[in-house]
C-alpha positions in Angstrom: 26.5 27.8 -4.2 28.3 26.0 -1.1 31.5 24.5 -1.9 31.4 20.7 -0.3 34.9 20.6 -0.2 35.7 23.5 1.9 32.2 23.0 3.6 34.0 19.9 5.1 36.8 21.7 5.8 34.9 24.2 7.9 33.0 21.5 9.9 36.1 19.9 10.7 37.7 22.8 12.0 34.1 23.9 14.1 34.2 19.9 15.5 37.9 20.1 16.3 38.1 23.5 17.6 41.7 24.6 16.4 42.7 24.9 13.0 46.0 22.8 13.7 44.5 19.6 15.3 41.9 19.9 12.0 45.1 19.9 9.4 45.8 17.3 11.3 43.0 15.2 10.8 42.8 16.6 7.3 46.2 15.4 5.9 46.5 19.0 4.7 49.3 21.5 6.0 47.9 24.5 8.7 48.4 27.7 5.6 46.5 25.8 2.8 43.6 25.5 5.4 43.3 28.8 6.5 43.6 29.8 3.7 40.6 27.5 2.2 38.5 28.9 5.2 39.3 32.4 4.1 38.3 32.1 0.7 34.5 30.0 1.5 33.8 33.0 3.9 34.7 35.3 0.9 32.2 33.2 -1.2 29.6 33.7 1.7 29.8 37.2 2.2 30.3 36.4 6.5 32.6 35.6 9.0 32.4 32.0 10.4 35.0 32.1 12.9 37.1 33.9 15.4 40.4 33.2 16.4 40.8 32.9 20.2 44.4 32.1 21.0 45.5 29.0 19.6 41.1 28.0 20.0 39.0 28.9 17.4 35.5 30.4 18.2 32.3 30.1 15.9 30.4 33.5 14.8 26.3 33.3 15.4 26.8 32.7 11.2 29.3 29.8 12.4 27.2 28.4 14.8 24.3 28.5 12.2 26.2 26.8 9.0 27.5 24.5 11.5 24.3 23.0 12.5 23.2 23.4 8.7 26.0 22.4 7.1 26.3 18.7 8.9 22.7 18.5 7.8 24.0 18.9 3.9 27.0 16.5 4.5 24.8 13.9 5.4 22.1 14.5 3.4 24.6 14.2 0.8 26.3 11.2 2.1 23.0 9.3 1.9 22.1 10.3 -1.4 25.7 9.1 -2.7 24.5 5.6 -0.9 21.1 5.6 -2.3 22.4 6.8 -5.7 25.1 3.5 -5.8 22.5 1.1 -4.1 20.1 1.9 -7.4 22.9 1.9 -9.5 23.6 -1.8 -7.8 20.2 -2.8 -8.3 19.3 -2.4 -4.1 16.7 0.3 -3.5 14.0 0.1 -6.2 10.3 -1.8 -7.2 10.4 -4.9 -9.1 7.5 -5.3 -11.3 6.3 -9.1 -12.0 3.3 -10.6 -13.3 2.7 -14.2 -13.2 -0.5 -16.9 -14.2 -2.6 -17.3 -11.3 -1.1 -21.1 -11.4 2.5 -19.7 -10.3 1.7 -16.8 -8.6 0.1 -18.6 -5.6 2.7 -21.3 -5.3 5.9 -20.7 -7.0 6.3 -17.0 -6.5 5.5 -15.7 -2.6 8.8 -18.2 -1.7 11.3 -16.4 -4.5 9.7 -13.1 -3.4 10.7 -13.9 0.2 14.4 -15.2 -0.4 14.7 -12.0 -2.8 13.5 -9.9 0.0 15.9 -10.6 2.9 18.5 -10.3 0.4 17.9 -6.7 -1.0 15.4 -5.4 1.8 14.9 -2.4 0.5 13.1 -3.7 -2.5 9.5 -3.2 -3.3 7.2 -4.9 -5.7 4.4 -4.8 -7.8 2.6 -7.9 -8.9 0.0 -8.9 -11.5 -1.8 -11.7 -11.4 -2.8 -12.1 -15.3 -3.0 -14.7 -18.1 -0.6 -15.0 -20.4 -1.8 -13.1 -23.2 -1.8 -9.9 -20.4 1.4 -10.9 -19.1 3.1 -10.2 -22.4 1.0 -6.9 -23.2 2.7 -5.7 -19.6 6.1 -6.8 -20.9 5.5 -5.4 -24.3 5.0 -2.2 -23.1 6.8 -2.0 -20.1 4.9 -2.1 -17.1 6.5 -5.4 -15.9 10.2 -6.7 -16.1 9.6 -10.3 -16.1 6.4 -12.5 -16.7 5.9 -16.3 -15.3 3.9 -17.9 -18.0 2.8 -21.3 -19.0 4.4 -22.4 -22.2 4.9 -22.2 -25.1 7.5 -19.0 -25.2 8.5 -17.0 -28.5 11.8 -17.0 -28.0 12.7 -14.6 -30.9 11.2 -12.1 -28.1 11.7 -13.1 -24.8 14.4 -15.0 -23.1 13.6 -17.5 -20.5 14.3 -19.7 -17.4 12.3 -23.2 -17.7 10.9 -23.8 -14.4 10.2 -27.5 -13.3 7.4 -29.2 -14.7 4.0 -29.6 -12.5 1.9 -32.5 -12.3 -1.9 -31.8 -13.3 -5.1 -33.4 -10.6 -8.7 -33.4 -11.3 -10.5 -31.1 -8.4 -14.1 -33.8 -8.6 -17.2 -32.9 -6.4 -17.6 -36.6 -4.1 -20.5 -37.3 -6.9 -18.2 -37.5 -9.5 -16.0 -40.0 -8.1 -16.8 -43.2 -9.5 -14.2 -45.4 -8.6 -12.9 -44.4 -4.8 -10.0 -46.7 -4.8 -8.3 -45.2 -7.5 -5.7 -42.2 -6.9 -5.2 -41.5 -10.5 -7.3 -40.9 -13.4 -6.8 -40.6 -17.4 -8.3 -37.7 -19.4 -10.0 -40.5 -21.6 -11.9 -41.7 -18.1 -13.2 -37.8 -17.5 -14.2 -37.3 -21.2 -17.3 -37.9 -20.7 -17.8 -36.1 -17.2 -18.4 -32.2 -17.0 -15.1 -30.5 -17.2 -13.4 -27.5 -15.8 -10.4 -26.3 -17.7 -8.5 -23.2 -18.1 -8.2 -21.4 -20.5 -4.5 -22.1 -21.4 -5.3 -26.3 -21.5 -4.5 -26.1 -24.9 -3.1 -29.4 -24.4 -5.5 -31.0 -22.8 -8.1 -30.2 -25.8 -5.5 -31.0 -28.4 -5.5 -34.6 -26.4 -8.9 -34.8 -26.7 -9.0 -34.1 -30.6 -6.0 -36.3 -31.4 -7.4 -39.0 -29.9 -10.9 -38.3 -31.5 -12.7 -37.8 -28.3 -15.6 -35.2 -27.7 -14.9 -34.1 -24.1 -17.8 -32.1 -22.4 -16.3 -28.8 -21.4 -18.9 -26.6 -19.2 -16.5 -24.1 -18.3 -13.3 -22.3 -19.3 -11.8 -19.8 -16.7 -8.6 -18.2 -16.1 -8.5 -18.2 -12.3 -7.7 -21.2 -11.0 -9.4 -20.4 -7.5 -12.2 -19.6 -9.6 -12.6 -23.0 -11.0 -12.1 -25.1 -7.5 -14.8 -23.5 -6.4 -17.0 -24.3 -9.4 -15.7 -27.4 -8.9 -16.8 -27.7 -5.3 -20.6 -26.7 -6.3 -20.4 -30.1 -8.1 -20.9 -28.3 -11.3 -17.7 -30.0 -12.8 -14.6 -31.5 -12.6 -11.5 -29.2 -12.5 -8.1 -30.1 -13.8 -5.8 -27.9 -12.3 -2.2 -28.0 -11.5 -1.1 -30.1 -8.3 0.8 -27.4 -6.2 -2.5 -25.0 -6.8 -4.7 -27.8 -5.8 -2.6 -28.0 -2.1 -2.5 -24.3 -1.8 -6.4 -23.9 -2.4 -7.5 -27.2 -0.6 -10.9 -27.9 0.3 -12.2 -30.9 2.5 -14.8 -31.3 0.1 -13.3 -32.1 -3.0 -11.3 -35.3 -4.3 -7.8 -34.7 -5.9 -6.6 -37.4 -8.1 -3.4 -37.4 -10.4 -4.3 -37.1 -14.0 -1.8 -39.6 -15.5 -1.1 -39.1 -18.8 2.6 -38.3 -19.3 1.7 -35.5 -22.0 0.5 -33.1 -19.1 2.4 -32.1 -16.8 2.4 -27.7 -16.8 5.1 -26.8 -18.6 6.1 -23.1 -17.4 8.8 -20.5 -18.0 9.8 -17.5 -16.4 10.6 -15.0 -19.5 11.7 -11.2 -20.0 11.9 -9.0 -23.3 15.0 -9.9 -25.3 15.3 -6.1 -26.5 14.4 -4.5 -23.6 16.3 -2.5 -21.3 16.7 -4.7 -17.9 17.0 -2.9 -14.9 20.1 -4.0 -12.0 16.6 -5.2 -9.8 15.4 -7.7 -12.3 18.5 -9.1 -13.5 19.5 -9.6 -9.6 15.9 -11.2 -9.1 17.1 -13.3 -12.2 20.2 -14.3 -11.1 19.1 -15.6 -7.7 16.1 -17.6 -9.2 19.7 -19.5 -11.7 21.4 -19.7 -8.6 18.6 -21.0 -6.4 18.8 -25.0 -5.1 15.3 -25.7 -6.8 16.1 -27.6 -10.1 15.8 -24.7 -13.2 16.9 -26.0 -16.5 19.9 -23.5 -18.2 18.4 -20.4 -19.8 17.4 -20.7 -23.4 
């Protein structure tokens, strides 16, 4: 096997020409290094150089490991770089899944800012509910999950993300009182509703207050149920961020008003998993970031 060491040693003295200017260069005395280029021609059975005069002249061996052996040196030079860059959390894929709510609004901008900061990054993302998101975290096809609350925080730890306000998505024939720009779930329980299937809440609303909403539809893709919505089939309630990334002339968007619904969502990774340098980087610029997180739970 090639020594790297005296491989180097044998470049230097091939780039330099003469064994003294290469000491030189080498911080080494002239004896040690002749005597280092005698031995690594011992170990390859050949003669690498001749001496002519003070000059130094390479075999057809010489000129052969030189060509080869600048190859190795850099090969190996940019597999120590790659080797720390991983180690650092720089050359990778970063596996995410997030709600279909999130994924289309919050996420492509954090993706972005992550990207121009560790370029060499590459990702794979799920768009899933949050029963799936957790079965990827569980088993470890995904580092970190964006999911609408509640979080078991015996298993995961989080990042609260800011709350979003909820709009009902209404077909123009649904849309009894034009002047208004808000609407209360009491007001729409009697129209066809929309919901996904994570508006826990909004149902619990309903059977607190003893109300027996008509829901036609529940659906876990949010595009999905705009454009239900836009048949005129129903009205959607869907978050208000999803609503301006999906909009659609023909719909109406009104602000549902109760205080008890904004979407609650949290980003969240297994607590007794192994976290790769990637996602905890990821992590740390999403607790760093300007936009208003709450502290980690």
């Amino acid at each position: 096997m090639i020594n790297l060491k005296k491989l180097y040693y044998f470049l230097t003295v091939a780039k330099e020409g003469q064994i003294t200017s290469a000491a030189k260069k080498l911080c080494i005395s002239q004896p040690p290094l002749t005597a280092q280029l005698k031995k690594f021609e011992e170990e390859l059975g050949v003669q690498l150089i001749k001496k002519v005069g003070r000059n130094i002249k390479l075999t057809e061996a010489g000129e052969a490991l030189y060509e080869k052996g600048n190859q190795i040196v850099e090969l190996v030079t940019k597999t120590q770089k790659e080797i720390k860059d991983i180690d650092k959390g720089e050359v990778g894929t970063l596996s995410i899944a997030a709600v279909t709510a999130l994924g289309a609004t919050f996420l492509p901008e954090q993706i972005l800012n992550y990207s121009q900061k560790y370029p060499k990054i590459s990702f794979r993302i799920y768009d899933a509910d949050n029963h799936m998101i957790t079965n990827l975290l569980t088993n470890g096809v995904i580092e970190i999950g964006i999911v609408l609350c509640p979080v078991d925080t015996t298993i995961y730890d989080s990042i609260p993300l800011p709350t979003q306000l909820m709009v009902a998505a209404m077909h123009p024939k649904w849309n009894q009182h034009p002047s208004q720009n808000s609407v209360t779930l009491k007001e729409l329980s009697d129209k066809p509703l929309i919901l996904h299937r994570s508006s826990e809440r909004i149902r619990a609303y309903y059977e607190d207050n003893n109300l027996n909403p008509n829901i036609i539809c529940l659906h876990n893709d949010i595009r999905s149920m705009i454009a239900l919505s836009n048949t005129g089939l129903g009205i959607a309630i869907i978050p208000k961020t999803s609503a301006l990334l999906n909009q659609n002339k023909n719909l109406i968007y009104k602000e549902v008003s109760e205080p008890i619904l904004p979407l609650y969502a949290n980003i969240i990774w297994s607590r007794n998993r192994y976290l790769s340098n990637i996602a905890k980087n990821f992590l740390e610029m999403l607790q760093n970031s300007p936009m208003p997180l709450a502290s980690k739970k």
